[in-house]
C-alpha positions as semicolon CSV with decimal commas, in nm:
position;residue;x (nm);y (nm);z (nm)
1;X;1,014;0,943;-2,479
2;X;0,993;0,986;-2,096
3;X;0,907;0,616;-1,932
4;X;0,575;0,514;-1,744
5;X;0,808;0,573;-1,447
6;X;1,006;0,852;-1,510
7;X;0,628;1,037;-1,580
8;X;0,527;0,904;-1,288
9;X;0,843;1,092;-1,071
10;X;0,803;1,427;-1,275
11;X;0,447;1,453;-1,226
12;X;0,469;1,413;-0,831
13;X;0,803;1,608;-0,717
14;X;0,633;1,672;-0,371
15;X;0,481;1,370;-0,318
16;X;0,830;1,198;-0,332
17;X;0,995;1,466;-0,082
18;X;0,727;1,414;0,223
19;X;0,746;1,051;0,126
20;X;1,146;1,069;0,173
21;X;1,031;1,248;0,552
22;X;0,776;0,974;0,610
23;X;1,031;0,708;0,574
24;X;1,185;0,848;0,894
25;X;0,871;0,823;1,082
26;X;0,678;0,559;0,982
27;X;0,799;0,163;0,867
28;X;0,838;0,183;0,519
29;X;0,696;0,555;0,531
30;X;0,293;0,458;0,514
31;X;0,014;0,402;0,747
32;X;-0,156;0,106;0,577
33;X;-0,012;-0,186;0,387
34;X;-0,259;-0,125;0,068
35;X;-0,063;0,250;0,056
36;X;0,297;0,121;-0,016
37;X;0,390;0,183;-0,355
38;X;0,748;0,217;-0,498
39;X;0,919;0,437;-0,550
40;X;0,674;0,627;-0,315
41;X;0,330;0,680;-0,297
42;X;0,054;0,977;-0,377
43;X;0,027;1,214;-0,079
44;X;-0,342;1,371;-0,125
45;X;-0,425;1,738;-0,057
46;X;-0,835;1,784;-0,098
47;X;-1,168;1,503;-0,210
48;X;-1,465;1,531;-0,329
49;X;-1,675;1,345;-0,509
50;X;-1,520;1,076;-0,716
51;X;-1,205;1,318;-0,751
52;X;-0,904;1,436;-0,558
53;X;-0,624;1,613;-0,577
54;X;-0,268;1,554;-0,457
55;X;-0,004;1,801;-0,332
56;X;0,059;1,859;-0,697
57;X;-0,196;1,960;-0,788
58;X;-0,321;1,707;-1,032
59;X;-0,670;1,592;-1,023
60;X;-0,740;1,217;-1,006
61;X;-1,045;0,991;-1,105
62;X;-1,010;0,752;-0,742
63;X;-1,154;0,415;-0,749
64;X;-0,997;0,324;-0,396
65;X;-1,259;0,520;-0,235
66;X;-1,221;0,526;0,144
67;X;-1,075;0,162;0,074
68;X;-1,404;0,066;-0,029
69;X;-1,611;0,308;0,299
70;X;-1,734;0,591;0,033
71;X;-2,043;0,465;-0,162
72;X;-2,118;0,814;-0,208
73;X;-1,765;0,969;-0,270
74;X;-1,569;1,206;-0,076
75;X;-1,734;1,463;0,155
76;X;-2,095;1,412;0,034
77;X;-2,280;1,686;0,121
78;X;-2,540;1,474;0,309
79;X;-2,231;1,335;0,524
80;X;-2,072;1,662;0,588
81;X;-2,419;1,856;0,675
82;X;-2,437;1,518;0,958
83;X;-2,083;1,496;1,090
84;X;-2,031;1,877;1,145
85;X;-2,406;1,905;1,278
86;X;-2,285;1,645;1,562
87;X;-1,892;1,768;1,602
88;X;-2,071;2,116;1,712
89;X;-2,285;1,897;1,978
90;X;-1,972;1,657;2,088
91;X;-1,725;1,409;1,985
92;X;-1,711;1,170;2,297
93;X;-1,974;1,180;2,530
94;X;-1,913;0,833;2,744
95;X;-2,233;0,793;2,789
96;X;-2,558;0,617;2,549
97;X;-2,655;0,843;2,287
98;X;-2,987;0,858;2,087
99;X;-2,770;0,840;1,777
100;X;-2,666;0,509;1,843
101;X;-2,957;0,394;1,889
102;X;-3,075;0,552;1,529
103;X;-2,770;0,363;1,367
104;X;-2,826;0,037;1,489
105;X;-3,204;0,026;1,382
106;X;-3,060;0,114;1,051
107;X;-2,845;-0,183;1,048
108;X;-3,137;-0,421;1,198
109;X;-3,350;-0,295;0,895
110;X;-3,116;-0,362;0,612
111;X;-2,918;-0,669;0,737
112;X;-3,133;-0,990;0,752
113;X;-2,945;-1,163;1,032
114;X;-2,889;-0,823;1,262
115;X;-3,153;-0,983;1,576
116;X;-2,903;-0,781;1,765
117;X;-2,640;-0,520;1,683
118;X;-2,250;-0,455;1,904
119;X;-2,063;-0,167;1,741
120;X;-1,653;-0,176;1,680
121;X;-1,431;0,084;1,580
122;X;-1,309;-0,147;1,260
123;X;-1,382;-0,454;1,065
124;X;-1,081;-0,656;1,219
125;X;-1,212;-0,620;1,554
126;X;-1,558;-0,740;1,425
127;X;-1,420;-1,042;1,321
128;X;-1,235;-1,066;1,645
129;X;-1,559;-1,041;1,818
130;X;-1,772;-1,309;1,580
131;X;-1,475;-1,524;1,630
132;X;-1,480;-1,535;1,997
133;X;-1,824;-1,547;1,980
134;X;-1,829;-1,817;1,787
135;X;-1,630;-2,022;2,025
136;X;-1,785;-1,933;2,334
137;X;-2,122;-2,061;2,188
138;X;-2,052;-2,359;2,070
139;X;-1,721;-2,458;2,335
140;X;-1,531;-2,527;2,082
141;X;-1,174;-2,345;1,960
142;X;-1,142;-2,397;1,596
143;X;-1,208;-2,166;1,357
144;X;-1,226;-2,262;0,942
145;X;-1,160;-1,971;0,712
146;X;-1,108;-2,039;0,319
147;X;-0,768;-1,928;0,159
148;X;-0,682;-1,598;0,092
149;X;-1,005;-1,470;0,273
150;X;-0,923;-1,176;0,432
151;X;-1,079;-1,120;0,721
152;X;-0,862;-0,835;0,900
153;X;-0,529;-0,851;1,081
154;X;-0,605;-1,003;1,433
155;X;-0,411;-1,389;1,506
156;X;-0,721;-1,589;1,472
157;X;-0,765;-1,522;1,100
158;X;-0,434;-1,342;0,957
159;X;-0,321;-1,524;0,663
160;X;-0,145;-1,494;0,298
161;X;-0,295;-1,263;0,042
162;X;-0,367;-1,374;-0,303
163;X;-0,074;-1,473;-0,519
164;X;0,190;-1,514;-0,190
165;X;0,213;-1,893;-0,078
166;X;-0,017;-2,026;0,188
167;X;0,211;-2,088;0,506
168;X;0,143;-2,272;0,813
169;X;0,336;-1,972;1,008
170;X;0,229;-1,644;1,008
171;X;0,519;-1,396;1,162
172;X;0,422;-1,291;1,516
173;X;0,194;-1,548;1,545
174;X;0,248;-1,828;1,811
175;X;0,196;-2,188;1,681
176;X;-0,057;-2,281;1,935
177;X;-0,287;-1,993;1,781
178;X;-0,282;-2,082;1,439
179;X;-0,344;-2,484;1,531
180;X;-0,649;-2,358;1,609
181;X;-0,683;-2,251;1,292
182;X;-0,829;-2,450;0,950
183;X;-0,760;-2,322;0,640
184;X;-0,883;-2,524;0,341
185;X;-0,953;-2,420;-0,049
186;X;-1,305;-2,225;-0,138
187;X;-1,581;-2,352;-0,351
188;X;-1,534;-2,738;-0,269
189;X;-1,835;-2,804;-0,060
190;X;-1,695;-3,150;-0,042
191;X;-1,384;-3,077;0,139
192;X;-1,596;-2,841;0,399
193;X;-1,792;-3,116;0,480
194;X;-1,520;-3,347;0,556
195;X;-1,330;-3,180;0,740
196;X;-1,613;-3,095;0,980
197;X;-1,686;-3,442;0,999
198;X;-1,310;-3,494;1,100
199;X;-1,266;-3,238;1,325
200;X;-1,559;-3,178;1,542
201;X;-1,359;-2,879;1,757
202;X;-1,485;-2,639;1,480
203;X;-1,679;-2,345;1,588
204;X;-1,713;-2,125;1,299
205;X;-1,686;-2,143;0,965
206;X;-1,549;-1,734;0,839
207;X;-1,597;-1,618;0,470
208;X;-1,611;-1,323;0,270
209;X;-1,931;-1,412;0,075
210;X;-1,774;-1,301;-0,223
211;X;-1,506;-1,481;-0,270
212;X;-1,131;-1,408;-0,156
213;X;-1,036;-1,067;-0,170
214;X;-1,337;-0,881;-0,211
215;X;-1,422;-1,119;-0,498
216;X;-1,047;-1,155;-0,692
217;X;-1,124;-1,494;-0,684
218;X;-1,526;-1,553;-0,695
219;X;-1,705;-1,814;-0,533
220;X;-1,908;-2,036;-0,792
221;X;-2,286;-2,016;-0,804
222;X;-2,475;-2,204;-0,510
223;X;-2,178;-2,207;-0,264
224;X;-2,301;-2,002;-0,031
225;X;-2,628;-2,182;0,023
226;X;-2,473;-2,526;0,023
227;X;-2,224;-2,404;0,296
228;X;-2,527;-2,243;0,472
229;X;-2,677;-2,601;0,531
230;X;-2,418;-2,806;0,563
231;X;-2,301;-2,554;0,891
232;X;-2,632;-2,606;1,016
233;X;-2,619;-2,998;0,998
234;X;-2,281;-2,989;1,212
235;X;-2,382;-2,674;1,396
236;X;-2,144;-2,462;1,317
237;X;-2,162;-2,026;1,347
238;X;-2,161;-1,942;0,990
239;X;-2,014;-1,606;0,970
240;X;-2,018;-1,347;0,679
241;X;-1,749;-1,154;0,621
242;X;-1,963;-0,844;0,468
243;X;-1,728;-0,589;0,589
244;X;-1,667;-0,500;0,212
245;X;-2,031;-0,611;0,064
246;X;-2,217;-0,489;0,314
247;X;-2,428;-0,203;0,211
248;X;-2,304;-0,236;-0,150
249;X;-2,382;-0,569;-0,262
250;X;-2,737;-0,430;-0,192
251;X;-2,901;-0,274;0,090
252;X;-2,850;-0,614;0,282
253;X;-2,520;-0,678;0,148
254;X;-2,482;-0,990;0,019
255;X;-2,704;-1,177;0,238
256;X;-2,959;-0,984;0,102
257;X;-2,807;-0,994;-0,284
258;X;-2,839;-1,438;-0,214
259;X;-3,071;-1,493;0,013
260;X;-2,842;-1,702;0,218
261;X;-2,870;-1,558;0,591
262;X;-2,567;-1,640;0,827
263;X;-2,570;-1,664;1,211
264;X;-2,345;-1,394;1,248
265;X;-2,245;-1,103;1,008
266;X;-1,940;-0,869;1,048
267;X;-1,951;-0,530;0,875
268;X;-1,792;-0,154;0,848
269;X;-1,631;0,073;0,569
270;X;-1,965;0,144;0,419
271;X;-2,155;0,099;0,785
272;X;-1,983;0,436;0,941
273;X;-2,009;0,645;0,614
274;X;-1,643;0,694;0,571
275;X;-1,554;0,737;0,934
276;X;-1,435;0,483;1,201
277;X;-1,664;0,221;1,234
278;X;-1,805;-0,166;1,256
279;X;-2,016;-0,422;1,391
280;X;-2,123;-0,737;1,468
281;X;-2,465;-0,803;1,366
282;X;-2,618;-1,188;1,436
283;X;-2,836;-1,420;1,591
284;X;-2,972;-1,295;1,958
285;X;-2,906;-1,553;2,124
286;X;-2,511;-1,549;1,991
287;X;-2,484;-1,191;2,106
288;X;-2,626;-1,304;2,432
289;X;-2,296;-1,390;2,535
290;X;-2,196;-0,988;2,588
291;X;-2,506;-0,952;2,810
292;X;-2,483;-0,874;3,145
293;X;-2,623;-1,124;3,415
294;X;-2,859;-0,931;3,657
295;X;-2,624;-0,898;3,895
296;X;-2,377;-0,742;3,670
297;X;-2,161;-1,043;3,658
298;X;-1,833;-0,984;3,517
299;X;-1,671;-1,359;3,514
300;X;-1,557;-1,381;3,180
301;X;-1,628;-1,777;3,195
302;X;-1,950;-1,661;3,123
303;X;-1,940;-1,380;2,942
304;X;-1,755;-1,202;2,656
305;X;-1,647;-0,873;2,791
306;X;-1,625;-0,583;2,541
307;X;-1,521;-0,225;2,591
308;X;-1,438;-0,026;2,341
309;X;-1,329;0,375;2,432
310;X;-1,473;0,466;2,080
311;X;-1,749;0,205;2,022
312;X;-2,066;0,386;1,897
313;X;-1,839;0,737;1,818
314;X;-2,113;1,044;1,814
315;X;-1,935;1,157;1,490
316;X;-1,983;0,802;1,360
317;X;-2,334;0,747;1,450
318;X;-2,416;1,010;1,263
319;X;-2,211;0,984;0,941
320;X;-2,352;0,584;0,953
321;X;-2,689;0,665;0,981
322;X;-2,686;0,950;0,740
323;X;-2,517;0,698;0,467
324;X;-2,794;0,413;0,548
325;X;-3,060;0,581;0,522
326;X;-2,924;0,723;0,194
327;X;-2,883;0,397;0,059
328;X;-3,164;0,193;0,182
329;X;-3,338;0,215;-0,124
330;X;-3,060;0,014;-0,354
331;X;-3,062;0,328;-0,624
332;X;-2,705;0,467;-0,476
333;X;-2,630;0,069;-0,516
334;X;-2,790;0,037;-0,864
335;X;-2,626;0,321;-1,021
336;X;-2,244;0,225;-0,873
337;X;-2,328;-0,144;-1,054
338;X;-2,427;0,028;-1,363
339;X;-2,110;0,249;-1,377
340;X;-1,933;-0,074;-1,287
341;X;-2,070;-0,266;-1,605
342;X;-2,000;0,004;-1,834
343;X;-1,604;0,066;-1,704
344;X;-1,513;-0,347;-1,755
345;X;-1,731;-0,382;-2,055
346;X;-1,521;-0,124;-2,216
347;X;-1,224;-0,180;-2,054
348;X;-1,214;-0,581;-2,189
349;X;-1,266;-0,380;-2,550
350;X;-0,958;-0,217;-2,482
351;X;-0,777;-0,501;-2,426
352;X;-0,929;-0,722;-2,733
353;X;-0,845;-0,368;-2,955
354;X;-0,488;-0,390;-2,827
355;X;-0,456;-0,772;-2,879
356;X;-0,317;-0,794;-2,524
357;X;-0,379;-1,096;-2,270
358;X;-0,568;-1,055;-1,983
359;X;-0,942;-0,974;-1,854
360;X;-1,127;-0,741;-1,657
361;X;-1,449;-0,887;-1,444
362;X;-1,570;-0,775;-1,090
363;X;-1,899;-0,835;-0,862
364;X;-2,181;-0,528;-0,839
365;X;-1,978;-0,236;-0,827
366;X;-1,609;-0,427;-0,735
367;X;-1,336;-0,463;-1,027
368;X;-1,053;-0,668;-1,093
369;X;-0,785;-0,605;-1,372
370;X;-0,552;-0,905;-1,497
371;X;-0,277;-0,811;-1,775
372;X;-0,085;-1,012;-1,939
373;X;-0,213;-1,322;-1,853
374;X;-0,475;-1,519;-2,073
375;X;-0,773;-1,536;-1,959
376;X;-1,110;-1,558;-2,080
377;X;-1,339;-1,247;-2,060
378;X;-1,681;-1,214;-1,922
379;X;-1,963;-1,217;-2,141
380;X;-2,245;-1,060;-1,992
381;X;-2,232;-0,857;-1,697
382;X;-1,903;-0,837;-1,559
383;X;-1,886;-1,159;-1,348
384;X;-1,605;-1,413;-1,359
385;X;-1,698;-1,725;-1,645
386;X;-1,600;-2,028;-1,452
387;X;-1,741;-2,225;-1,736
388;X;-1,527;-2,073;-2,008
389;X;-1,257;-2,132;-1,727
390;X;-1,295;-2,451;-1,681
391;X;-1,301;-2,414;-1,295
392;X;-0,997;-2,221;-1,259
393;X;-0,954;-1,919;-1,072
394;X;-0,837;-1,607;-1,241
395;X;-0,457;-1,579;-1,297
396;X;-0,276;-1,280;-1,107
397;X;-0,073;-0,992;-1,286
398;X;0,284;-0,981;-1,249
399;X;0,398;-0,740;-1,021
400;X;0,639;-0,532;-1,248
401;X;0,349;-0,500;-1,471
402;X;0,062;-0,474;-1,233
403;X;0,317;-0,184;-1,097
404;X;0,359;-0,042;-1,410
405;X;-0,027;0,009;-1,465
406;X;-0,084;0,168;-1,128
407;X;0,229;0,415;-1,247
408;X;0,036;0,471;-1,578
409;X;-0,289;0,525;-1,472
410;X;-0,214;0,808;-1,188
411;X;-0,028;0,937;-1,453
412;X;-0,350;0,948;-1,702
413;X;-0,529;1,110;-1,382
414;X;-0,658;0,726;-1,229
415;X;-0,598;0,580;-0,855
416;X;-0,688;0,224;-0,891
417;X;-0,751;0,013;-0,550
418;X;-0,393;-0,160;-0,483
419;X;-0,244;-0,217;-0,845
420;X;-0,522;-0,358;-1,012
421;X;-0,847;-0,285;-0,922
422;X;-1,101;-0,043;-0,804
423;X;-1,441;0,002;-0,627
424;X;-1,691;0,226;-0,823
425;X;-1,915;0,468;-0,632
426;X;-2,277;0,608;-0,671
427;X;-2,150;0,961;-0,723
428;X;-1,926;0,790;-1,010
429;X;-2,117;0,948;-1,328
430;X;-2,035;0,845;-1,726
431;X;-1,798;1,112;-1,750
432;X;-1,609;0,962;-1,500
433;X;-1,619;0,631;-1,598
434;X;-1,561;0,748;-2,000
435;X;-1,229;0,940;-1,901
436;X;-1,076;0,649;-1,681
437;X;-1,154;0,446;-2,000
438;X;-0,938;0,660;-2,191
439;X;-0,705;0,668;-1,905
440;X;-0,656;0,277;-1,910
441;X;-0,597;0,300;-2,320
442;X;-0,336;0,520;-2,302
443;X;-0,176;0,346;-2,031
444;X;-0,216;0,014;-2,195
445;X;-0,040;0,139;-2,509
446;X;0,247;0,363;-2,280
447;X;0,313;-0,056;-2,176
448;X;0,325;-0,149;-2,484
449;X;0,513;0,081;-2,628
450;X;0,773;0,021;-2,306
451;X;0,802;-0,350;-2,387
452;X;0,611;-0,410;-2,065
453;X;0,297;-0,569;-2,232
């Protein structure tokens, strides 16, 4: 019998030859960290919907989704209809545009802390800009983020991923950066509060408000809110980190989804409806600081300066506004959560059929796999039982076996989100959801068979 590997090889031939090309252009032969996968990755051909195809020619169930920017799948009709509509008009007018305008009141109607809107062309230079916000409002230089948080790939927040060791050097970083730099443990509202009692050079306090890791490891019930007031008390920018949630959490992201409203809130991915895209959305008198004085004053003592040669893109602007308006209602939203439930319900099944260790769980329409490993299950819903748990965070899958599963599954016609996980969409229908079920049984018993489970 052919191995989970050796399928995987046969079944993309042409994949591996531009990947042996690639390597002789680009480090390691891919664009984007998330893409690397031994012993090379998928090269894709055509999308659409919930489904693509690679360069041979075998159709895939994705659940990486634009990396999380495609609520409503690959060229959605309502997208396509805006983006060529515009491309016909211009790409890059360097000038205002109406559009712009249009976007941003989408984003000041949907995001309860948007009193102002600045556009970005991604989510690491939104946090880039709500950290130096942050620090020119309050004169202070520290910033505390919570470990494993990822928050982009700029010096002020770059850190270790979940399951590599926390390190007090970060290559390419200097040492004087990262001193100004806090990095402390989530969910112990205890150790936040001492340490800004200790160190009173902290301007902002970063988080992605659904725990590290677009929820791998969830924040416990109430966190938010307690970290909401105790910023307050020392006045610290709270900033959300809703480049992921927002727009998919609900609506409002997941400011909205708690009710817990932050001072300044970075988004994109979903924001720019699967183009380039992001902002910074907060308090006015935060985004003050880009404002210029009457006299046009450009001393950056005073003010934050911020160009940007493709900040508020035409082609943008009009894929983000058709995708907000889209969603505004929460069904989009509603639906991707239900397809959510109903792929982890049934996926934990197949595990507790198999007898094999591990859990599936995940936050609205965000999944997490862990094999292997014991852990308890959720019960209801598909959120993470700290209780059962004990407080402990879920474990992480080996790598040779997390490997194997993302092998295994793009064989059974799945692309899960890194090795072990996914984001569902709202164009995501039962069909889909019943054949990457059977997908993820047949790759669980391929592993088993292998001696890898």
């Amino acid at each position: 019998m052919t191995s989970i590997l050796g399928s995987y090889s046969s079944l993309h031939p042409r994949s591996a030859q531009l990947y042996q090309q690639a390597r002789q252009t680009f480090p390691s032969g891919v664009t984007h960290d998330v893409r690397f996968l031994p012993p090379f990755p998928l090269y894709i051909e055509r999308a659409r919907g919930c489904r693509k195809w690679d360069v041979d020619g075998n159709e895939i169930i994705g659940y990486v989704m634009g990396h999380g920017a495609l609520m409503l799948g690959h060229s959605h009709p309502l997208l396509v209809e805006a983006v060529t509509g515009q491309i016909a008009k211009g790409t890059h007018y360097g000038a205002c545009h109406e559009l712009e305008l249009a976007w941003a009141g989408w984003v000041q109607r949907l995001i309860p802390s948007a009193e102002r809107v600045r556009f970005t062309n991604s989510g690491t230079e939104a946090t880039l800009m709500a950290t130096r916000l942050a620090r020119a409002y309050t004169g202070r230089d520290k910033i505390l983020k919570f470990s494993y948080h990822f928050h982009g790939w700029h010096d002020s927040v770059v850190g270790a991923r979940y399951g590599q060791p926390e390190s007090g050097q970060v290559s390419g970083v200097p040492a004087a950066t990262l001193a100004n730099r806090v990095t402390i443990p989530q969910n112990d509202i205890a150790l936040v509060e001492r340490t800004l009692a200790e160190d009173r050079n902290i301007a902002a306090i970063i988080i992605e408000p659904s725990g590290a890791s677009w929820g791998t490891l969830p924040l416990v019930g109430g966190f938010l809110a307690q970290l909401r007031e105790v910023s307050q008390r020392y006045g610290v920018v709270l900033i959300f980190d809703e480049v992921v949630t927002g727009f998919r959490l609900s609506p409002g992201g997941a400011q909205e989804l708690y009710g817990v409203v932050p001072d300044v809130t970075c988004l994109a991915k979903i924001l720019a409806g699967g183009l380039p895209g992001g902002a910074v959305a907060g308090k006015r008198d935060i985004l003050a600081l880009i404002e210029f004085t009457q006299d046009m004053e450009w001393n950056l003592s005073r003010r934050i300066l911020h160009p940007g040669t493709f900040n508020a893109n035409p082609l943008s602007a009009a894929a983000g506004s058709a995708m907000l308006s889209h969603i505004a209602d929460g069904q989009p939203q509603a639906h991707a959560d239900a397809m959510a439930q109903r792929l982890v319900a049934a996926m934990n099944e197949a595990l507790e059929k198999r007898e094999i260790p591990g859990c599936v769980y995940g936050l609205s329409s965000m999944f997490h796999i862990v094999l292997g490993k014991d852990c308890p299950r959720p019960r209801d819903g598909i959120e993470w039982p700290w209780d059962a748990a004990n407080g402990a965070p879920p474990p992480r899958t080996n790598l040779d076996v997390a490997l194997a599963l993302k092998w295994g599954c793009l064989n059974n016609g799945v692309d899960l989100m890194g090795f072990d996980g996914g984001l569902v969409s709202a164009v995501h229908e039962p069909a889909d959801i019943d054949a990457t079920i059977e997908a993820f049984d047949k790759t669980l018993a391929q592993m088993r068979a292998e001696g890898i489970l």
